[in-house]
VOFISE-67300 format. One record per atom (N, C-alpha, C, CB): residue in three letters; x, y, z. Coordinates in steps of 0.1 Angstrom, whole numbers, plus 5000, padded with zeros to 4 digits. Glycine has a CB too. Layout:
N
ALAXYZ...
***
This chain:
346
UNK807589750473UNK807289610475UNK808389520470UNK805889570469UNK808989550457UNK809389450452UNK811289480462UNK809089460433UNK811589590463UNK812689610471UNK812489530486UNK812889780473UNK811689550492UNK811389450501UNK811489290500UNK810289480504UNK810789280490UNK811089110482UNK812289090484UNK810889090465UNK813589170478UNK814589130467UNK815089190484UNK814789210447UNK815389250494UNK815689270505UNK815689080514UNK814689390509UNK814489050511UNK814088950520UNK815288810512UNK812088920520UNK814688850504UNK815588740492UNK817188710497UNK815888830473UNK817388800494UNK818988820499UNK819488810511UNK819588920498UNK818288810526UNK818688820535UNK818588650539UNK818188930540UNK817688570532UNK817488420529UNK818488380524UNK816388370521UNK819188370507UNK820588360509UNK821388370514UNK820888380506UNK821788450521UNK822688450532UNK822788390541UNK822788530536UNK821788360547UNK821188250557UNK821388130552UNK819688260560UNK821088060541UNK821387930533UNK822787920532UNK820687930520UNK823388020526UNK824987980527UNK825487970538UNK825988060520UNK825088080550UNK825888020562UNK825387860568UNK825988130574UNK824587860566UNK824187690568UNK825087610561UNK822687640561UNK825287630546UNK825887550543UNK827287520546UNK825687560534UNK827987630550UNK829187680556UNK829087570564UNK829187830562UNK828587570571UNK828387510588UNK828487330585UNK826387560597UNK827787330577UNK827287170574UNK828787120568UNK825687160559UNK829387230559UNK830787200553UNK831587130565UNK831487340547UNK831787240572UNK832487230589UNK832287120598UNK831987340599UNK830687120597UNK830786940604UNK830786870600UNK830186880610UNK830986850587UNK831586730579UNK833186710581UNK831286750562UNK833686810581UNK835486840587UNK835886740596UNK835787000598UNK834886820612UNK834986740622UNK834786650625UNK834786760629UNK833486620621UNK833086430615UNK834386390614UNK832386400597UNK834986400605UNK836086310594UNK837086290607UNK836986430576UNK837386480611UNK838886440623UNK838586340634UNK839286580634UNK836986340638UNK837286250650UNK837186140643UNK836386240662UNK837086070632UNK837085960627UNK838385890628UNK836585960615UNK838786010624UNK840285960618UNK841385980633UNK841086080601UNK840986080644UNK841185980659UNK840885890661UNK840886020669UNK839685830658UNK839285690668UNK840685600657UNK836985600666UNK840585580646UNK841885530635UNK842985530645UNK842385660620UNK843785620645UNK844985670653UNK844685620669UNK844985850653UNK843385640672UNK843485550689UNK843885440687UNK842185530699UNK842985350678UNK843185200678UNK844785170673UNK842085130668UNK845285230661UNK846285140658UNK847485230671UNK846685140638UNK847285280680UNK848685330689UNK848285190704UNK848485570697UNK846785180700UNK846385070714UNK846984900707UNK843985080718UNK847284890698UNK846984750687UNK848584730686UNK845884790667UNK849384720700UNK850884680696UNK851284580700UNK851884750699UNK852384590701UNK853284450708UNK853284400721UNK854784470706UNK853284550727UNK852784530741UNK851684410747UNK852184660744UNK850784440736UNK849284340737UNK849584180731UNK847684430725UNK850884150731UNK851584030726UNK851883960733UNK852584030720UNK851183860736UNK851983790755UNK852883700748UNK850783670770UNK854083690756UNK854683610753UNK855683520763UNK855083670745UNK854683440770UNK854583330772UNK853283280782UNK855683300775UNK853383130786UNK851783090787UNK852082940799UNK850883020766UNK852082950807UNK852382820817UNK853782790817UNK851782690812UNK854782930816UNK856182870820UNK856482830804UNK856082720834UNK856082810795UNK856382820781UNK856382940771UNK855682750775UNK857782980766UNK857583110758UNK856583130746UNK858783160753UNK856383170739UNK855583230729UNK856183340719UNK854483290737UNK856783260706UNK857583280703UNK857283310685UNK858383190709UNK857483380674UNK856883380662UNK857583230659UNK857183520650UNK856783130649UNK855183150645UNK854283200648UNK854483080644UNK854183120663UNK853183100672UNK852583250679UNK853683000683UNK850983250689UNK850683360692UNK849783320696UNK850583450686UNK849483360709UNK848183320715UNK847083400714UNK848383290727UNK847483540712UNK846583660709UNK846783690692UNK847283820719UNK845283730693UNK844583750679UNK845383890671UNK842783770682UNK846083860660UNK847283920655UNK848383920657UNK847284010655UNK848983820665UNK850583850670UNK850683680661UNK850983870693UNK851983670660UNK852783560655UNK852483550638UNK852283420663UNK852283450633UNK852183410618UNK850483400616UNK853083230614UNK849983430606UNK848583340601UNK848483250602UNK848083340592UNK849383210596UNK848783060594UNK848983000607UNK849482960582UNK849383050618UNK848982920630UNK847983050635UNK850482830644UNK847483080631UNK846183160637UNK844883080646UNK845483230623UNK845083100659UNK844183070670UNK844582880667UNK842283140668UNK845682880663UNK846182730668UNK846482680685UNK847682710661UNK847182790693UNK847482770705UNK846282900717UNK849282800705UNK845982820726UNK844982830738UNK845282840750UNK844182730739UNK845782970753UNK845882970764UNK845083030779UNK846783010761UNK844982910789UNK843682960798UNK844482990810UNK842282840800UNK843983110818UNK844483160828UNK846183180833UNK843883090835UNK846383180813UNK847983200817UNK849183110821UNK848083280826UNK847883000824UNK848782910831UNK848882750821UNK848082880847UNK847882750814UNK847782610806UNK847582650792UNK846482510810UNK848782590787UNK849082610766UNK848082510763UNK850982550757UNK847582520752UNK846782400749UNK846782390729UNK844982420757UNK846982300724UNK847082290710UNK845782230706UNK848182210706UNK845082370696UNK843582260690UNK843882200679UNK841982340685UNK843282090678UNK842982010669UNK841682000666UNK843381910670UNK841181950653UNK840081940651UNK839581820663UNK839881910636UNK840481720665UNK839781610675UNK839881660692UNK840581450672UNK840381760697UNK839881870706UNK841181920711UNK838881830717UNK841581940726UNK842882050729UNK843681910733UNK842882210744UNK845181930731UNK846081880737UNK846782000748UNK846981830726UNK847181910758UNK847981980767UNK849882020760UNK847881880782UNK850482140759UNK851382150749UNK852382140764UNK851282300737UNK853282040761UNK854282030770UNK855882130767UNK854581860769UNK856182140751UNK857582190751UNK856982220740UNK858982120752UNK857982370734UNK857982390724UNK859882440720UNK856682490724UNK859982370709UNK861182420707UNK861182510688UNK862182260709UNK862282620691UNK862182720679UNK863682670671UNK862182910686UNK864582670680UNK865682630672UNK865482490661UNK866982610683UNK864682370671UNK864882270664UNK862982270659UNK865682140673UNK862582320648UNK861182370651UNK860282230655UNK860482460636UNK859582230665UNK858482110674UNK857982140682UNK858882000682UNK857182060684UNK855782090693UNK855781930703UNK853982120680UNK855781950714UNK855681790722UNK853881840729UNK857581750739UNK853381750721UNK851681770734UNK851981640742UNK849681760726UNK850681650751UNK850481520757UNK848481490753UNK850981550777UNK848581370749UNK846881350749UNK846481270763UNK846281240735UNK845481320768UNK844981260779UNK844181140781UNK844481330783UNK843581100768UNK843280950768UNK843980880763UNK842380920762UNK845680840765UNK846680780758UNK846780730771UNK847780850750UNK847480590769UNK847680550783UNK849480590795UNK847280390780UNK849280630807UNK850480640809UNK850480550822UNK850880790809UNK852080550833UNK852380480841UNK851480500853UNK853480500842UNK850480600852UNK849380700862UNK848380600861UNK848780860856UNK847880540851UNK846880430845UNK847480300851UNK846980430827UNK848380230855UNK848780090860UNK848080010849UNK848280050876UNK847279900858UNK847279770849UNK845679830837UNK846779580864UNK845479950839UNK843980020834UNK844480000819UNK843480220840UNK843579990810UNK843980070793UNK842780130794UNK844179980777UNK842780250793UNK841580370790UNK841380360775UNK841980550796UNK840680400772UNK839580430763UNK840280500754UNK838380490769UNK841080520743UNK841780620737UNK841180670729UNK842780610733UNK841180820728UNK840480870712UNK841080890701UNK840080990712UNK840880870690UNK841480930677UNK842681100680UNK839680970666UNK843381080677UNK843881190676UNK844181220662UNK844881190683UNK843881390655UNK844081380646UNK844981530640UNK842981350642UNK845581590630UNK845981730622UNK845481800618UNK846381740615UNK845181920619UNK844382000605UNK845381990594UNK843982200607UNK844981930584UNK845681930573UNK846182050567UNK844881880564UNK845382150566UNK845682280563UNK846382380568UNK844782320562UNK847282280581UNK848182340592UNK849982280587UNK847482270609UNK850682370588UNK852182340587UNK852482240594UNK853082440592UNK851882100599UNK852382030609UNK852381900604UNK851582040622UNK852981860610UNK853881660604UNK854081560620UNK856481700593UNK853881450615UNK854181330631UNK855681310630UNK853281130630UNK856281350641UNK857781360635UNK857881190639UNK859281500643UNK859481170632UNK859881070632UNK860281030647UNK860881070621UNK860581090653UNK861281040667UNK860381010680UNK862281140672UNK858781010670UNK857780890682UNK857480760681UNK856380930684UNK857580680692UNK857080570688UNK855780510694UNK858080480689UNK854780480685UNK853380410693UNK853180330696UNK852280400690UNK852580310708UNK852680150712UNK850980110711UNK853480120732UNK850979980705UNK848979980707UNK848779860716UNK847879950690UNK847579850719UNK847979750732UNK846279660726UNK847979850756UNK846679550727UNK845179480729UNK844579480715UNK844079570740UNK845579490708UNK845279500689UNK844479350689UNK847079500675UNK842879370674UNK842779280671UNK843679210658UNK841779310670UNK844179110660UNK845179030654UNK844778970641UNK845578930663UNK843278960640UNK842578930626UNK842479060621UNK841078840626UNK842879190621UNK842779310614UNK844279390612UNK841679390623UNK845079350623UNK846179440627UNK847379340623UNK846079490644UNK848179390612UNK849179260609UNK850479300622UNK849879270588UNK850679210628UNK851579200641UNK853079050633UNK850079120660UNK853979120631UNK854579000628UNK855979080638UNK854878950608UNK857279020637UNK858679040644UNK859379120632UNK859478890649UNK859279240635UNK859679330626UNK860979310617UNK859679430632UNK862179250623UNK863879250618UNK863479130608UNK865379190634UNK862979020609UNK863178930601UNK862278940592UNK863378820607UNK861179030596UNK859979010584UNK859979140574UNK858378980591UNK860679210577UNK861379330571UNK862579270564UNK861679450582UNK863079160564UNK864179150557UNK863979100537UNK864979030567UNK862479000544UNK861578990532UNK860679040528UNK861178900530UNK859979120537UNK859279200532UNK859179340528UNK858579180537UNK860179370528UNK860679560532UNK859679660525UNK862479620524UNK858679640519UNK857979720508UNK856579750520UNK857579630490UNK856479580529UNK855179610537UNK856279640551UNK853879460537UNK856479690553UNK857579680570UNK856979810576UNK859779710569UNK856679920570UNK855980080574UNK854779980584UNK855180210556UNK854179900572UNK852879880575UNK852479800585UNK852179840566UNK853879740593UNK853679610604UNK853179690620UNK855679520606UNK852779660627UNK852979640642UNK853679560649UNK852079620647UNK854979590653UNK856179530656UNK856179480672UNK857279640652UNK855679340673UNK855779230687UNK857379290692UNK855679010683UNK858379290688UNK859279290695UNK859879420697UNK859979210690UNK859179500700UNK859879650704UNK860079650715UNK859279780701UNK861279660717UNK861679670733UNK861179750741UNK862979690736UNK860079910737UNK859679970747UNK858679890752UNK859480080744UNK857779800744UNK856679750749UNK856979620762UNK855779710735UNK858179620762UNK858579520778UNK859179590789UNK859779400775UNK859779730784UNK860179830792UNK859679960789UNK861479820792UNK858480020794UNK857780110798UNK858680250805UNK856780050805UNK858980340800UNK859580460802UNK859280450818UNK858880580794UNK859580470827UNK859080510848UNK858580420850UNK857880640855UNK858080290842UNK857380160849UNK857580080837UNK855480170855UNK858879980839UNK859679920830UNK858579800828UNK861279880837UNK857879720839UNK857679600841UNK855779580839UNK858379570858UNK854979700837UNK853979740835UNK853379670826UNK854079850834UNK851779660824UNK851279580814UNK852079470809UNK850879650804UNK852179360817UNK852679230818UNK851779180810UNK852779170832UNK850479160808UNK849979090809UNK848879090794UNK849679100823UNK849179240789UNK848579300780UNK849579280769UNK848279420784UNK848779220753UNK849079280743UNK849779370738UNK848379290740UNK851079390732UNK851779520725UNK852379530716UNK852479580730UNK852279630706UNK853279630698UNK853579770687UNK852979530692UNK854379800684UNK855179940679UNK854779960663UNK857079920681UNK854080070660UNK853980130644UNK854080280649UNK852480080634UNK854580280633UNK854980450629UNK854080460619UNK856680480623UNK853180530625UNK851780600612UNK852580720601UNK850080720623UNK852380720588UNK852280800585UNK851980990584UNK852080730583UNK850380930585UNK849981060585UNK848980960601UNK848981150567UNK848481140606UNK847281080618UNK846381000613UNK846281180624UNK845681000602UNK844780940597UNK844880740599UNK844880990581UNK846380710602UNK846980580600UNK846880600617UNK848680550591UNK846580660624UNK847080650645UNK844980610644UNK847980920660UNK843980720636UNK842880660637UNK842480520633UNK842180730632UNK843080480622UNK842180310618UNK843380170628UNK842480260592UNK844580260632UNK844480200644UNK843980160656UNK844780200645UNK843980270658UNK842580260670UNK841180200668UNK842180400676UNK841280180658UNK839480140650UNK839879980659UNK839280130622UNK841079950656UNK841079790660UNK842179730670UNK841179700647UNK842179820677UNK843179850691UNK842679890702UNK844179940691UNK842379840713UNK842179880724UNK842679990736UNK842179800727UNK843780050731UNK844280170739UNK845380190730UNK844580160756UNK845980310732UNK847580330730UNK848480450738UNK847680370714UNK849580410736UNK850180510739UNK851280610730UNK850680460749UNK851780690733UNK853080770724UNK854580800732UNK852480940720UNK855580750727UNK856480770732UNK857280870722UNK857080650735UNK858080990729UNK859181010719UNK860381040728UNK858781130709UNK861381070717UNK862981100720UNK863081200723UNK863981080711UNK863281240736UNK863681350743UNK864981360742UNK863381350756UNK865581490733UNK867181550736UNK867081620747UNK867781650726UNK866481710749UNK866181840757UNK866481810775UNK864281870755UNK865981680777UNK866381640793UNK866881500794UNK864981640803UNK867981500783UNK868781450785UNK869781470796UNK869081450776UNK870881420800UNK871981420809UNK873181510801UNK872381260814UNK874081600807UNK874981700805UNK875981560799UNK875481830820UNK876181510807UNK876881380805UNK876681260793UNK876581300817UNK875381300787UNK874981190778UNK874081290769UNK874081050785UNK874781440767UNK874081500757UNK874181420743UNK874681650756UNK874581330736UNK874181270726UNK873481160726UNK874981250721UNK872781170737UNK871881020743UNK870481060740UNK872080980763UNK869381040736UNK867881040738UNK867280970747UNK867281010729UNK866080990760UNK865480950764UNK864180910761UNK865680990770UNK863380800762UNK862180830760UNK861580900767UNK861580760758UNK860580980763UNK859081020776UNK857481000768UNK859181230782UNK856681000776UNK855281030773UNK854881170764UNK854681030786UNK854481120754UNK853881290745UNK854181250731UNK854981460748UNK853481340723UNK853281310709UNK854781440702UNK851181360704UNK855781430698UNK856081510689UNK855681560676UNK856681490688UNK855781680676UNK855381740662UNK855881850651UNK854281770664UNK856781810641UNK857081890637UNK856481990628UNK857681850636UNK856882150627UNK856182210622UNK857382320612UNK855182270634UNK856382340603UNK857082490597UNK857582610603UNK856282550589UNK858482640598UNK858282790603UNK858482890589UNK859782840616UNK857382980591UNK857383020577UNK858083180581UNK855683000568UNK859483180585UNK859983300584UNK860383360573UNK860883300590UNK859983480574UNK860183550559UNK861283680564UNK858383610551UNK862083740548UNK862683850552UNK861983980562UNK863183890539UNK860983960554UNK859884120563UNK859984030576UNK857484170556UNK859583970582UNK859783930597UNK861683950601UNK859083720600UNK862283910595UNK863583890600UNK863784050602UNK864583810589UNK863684130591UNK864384270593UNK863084350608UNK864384400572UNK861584280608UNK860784320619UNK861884320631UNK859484220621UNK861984200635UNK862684170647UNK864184190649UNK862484050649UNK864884250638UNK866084270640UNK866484400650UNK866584280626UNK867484400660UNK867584480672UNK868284650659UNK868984380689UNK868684660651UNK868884750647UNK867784830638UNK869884740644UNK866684760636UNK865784800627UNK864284820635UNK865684680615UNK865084820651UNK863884880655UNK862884790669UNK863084890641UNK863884660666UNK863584520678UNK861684530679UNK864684570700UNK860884490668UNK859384480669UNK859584300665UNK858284600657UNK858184310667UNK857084200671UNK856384140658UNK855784270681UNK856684030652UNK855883970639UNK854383950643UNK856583800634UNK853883980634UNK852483960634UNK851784000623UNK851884010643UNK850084000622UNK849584090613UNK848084130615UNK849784030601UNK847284170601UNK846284230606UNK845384140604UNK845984350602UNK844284130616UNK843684050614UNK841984010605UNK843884050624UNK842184150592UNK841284130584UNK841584060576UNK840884230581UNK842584030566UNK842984030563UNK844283900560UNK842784120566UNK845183900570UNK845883860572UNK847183880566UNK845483790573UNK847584010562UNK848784050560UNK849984090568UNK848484130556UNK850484040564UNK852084090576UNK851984240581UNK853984080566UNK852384220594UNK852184390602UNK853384340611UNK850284440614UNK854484440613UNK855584440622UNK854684560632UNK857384480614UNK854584460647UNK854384530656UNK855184630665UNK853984470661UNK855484730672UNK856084820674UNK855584870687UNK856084900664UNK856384940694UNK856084990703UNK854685100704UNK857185040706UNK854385230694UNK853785300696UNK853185260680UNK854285420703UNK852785220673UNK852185160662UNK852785060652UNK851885250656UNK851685030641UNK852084920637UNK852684980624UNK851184800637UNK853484880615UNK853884930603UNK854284810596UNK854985020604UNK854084820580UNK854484680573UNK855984670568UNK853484650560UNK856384740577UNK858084700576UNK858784690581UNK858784730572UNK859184790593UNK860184760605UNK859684900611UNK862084750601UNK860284870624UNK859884970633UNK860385120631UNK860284920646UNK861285070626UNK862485270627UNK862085300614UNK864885280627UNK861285240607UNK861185330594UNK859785430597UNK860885230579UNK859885480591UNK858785610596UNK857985620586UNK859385780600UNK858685550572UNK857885650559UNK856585520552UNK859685690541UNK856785420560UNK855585310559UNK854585300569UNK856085180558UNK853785390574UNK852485350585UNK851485300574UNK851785490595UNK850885200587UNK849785120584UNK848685170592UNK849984970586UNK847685230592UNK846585200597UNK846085160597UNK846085220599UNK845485040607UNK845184880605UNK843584880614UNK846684770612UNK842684860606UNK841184870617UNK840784720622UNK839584930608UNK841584630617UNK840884470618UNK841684430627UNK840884350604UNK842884480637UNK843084410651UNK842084390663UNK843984470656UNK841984260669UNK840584240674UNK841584160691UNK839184100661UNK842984260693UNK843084230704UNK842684330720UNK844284190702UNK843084260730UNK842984380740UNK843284480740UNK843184390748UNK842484580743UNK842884740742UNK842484830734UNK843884760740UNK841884760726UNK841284810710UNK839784880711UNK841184660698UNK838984770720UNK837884790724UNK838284940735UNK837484640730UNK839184950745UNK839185080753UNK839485200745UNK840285080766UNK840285170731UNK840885310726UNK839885320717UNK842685330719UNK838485310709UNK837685300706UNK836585380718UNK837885180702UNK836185330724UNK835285410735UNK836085550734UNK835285330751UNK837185590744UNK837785690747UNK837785800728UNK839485620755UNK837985730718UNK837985780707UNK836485890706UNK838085650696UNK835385770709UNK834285760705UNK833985910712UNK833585610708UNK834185910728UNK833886020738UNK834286140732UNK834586000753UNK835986150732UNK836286240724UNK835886340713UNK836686200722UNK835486220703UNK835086310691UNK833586290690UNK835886260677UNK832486240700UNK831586360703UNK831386450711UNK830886340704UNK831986480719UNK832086610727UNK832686710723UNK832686590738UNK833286650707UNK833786770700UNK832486810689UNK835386730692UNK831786730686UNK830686770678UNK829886830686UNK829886670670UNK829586730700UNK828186830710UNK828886980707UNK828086790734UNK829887030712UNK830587090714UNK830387260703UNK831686990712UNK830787180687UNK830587270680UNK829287250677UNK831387280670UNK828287210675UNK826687260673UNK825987300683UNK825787170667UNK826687320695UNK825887370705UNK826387540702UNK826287300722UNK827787580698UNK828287720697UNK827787710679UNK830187750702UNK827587660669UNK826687710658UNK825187700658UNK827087640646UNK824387690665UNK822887690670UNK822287810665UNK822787690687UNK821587770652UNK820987870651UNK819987950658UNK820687840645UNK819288060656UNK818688140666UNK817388150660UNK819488270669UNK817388080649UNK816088060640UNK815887980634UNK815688130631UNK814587880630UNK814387760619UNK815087770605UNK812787750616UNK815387670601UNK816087680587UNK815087640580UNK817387590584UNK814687730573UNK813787720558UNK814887740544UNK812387860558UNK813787610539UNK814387650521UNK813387740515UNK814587490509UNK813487850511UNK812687900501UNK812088040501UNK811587810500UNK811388140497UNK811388270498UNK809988360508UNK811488300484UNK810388400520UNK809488430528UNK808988540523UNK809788450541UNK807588550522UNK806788680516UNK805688730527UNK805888630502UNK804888850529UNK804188870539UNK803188830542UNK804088960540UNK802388780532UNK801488710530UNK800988600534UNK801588700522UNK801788480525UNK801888320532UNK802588240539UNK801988250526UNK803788330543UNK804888290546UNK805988220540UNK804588250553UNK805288160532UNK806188070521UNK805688100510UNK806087910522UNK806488080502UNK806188060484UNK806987900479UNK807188240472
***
């Protein structure tokens, strides 16, 4: 009897360790397909998935219209719909983005309740336009606003040259009657005849809103280099649109990213996070593309493609588990504990 016991005993141990064996094993393959779906996503999460450009306008670092590509900090600043229309949010809603220039860093939008030559003798209704403060962006110097229909008991309106001569400390703060754009209108010189006008340079946006608090419309002019005449490249034009200048916060890790001998990748980063990631052709890396000895595996990119190499991951590495516990299947219940003839269990 008791050889029978101490038979059964041992033949239960054995049984328990190859279980455990097994359990070891699919914890293994667990881990490998894990660490494929890892490897799917960051080979799906590149540069490729980086558009770069948006309505005939490039898309260029800072900037990025897809989630991870360009700088953080202009993160989901620019909107692009159907590929065909850039749009710049603001907290006070989208501007349509007319130019963007990298060499000279600016941004030209247009606001649609500003008034233009499309509007004739109309003043529409203008809204506050405003900044995210917390954004790299400034009202550059080379716009000028025109407000139309100002209240005159709120809005100091004097002739700017002579009252700046004595006053120079308040001159920022004037609305200037004699600005020559307001008698000659950019494409419709002779326009609003009949209307109120006059020219200030706001500070910050906050100075374009308490004007409008007591102004009946406005508009934005700025100095166009860009379409100027070959003939009068030192000339500025005006046109309709708000300029804006911005930072560019290039750093060395971006510069050696994008350098053509280090591998010609894509600035961006991850989007948990927001750490610098140089994008690449077949993955990402936080340093340049030709180096090999820095990979990132990066799980917080939340652009296209990420979602397909994820599924395909997902298929994979269970058809590798169905896979192995259909060929380790035991051929009997797994009990813990010592079978006797009696009760079956002890």
């Amino acid at each position: 009897m008791l050889s029978f016991l101490a038979c059964k005993m041992e033949e239960e141990h054995q049984f328990v360790h190859r279980r455990f064996l097994h359990y070891r094993f699919s914890q293994t393959v667990l881990i490998f397909a894990a660490l494929s779906v890892l490897l799917i996503i960051e080979a799906t999460a590149q540069s490729s998935l980086c558009r770069t450009s948006c309505g005939g306008l490039p898309i260029q670092y800072p900037f990025g219209i897809d989630d991870g590509c360009g700088s953080f900090e202009y993160r989901s600043l620019l909107v692009c719909t159907n590929d065909t229309k850039l749009e710049l949010r603001t907290p006070t809603g989208r501007y349509l983005v007319k130019n963007i220039s990298y060499a000279n860093p600016h941004i030209v939008i247009s606001d649609p309740s500003m008034w233009s030559c499309s509007a004739g003798d109309e003043l529409p209704h203008s809204r506050s336009f405003s900044l995210d403060i917390s954004r790299e962006f400034s009202i550059s110097t080379f716009n000028t606003f025109l407000y139309f229909n100002c209240n005159v008991s709120s809005v100091l309106v004097k002739s700017q040259p002579s009252y700046c001569e004595d006053q120079a400390s308040r001159c920022e703060s004037l609305c200037d009657s004699n600005n020559y754009l307001c008698s000659s209108f950019p494409d419709c010189p002779k326009a609003l005849s009949k209307v109120s006008c006059c020219s200030y340079y706001p500070r910050t946006s906050d100075s374009l809103r308490r004007m409008l608090q007591n102004c009946e419309s406005y508009t934005s002019i700025y100095w166009d280099i860009a379409n100027a005449s070959a003939s009068a490249s030192y000339n500025q034009i005006p046109a309709y649109g708000i300029r804006l200048n911005y930072e560019n916060p290039s750093t060395n890790h971006c510069l050696s990213c994008q350098d053509d001998g280090d591998g010609s990748g894509t600035c961006g980063y991850e989007t948990e996070f927001g750490n610098f990631m140089c994008l690449c052709n077949d993955r990402n890396v936080t340093t340049y593309c030709s180096d090999h000895g820095h990979l990132h595996h990066q799980t917080g990119r939340v652009i296209a493609g990420t979602v397909v190499g994820v599924a395909v991951g997902g298929m994979i590495s269970a058809g590798v588990v169905i896979w192995y516990f259909r060929r380790i299947k035991p051929n009997r219940p797994f009990r813990i504990g010592v079978e006797n003839s009696r009760n079956g269990n002890m």
